[in-house]
Steps between C-alpha positions, in 0.01 A plus 500: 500500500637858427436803716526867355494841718116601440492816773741662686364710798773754719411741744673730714810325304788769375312700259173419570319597795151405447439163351557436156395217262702407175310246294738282321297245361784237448653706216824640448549869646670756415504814732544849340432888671588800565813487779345453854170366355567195712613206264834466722246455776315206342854310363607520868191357625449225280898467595463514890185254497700263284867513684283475876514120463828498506514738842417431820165622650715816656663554168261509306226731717779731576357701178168536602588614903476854572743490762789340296751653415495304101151517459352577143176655637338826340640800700162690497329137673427566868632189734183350546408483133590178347772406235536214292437321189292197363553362139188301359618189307306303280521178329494455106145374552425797691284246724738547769670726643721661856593778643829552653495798722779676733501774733619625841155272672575186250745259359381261263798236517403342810315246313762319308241422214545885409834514575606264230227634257625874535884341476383371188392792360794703588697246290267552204489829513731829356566788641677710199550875639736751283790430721490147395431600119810723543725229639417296191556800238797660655827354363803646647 
């Protein structure tokens, strides 16, 4: 069975403060906008929520904790308000389908079924940014 990104919800998450939905619809993306439009915001989202598996439960809700020092939080969110993301996947059948959500109040790798289902993903997925594309165009 295959699983594509179908929704990707952040809130209170770098650029966005208020919650904000990107519908992918298990195609392809590619992000274009003005500079701070927020597409920087959304790579490192879908890049935080995919690298968490790999972190411990500290690690990886340091981003989303007001009161650390590291954390990726919108500076205009107030410490009460929340901060996280959730990606929507859903299978090619589109029958099925799970949510994998993080934030400073949850951690979805406790569960070892999503754990290895999110490490999976992270394995099929690419994260191409213009530093990368630079690496692989700059010859010295």
């Amino acid at each position: 069975m295959s699983w594509r990104i179908q929704e990707v919800e952040i809130k209170g998450f770098k650029f966005f403060k208020d919650s904000f939905h990107v519908i992918f619809d298990g195609k392809h993306v590619l992000l274009y906008g003005e500079n701070g439009s927020g597409k920087s915001s959304i790579y490192w989202s879908l890049y935080t929520i995919f690298q968490s598996c790999l972190k411990t439960q500290d690690e990886a809700q340091k981003y989303f904790r007001y009161n650390h020092e590291q954390n990726l939080r919108n500076r205009f969110c107030q410490p009460e308000e929340d901060s996280g993301i959730s990606v929507t996947f859903v299978d090619d059948t589109r029958a099925n389908f799970k949510i994998v959500e993080i934030s400073d109040k949850k951690y979805p790798y406790t569960n070892m079924v999503e754990k290895k289902f999110m490490e999976e993903s992270m394995m099929s997925s690419d994260f191409m940014n213009y530093k990368f594309l630079q690496k692989i165009f700059d010859f010295p």
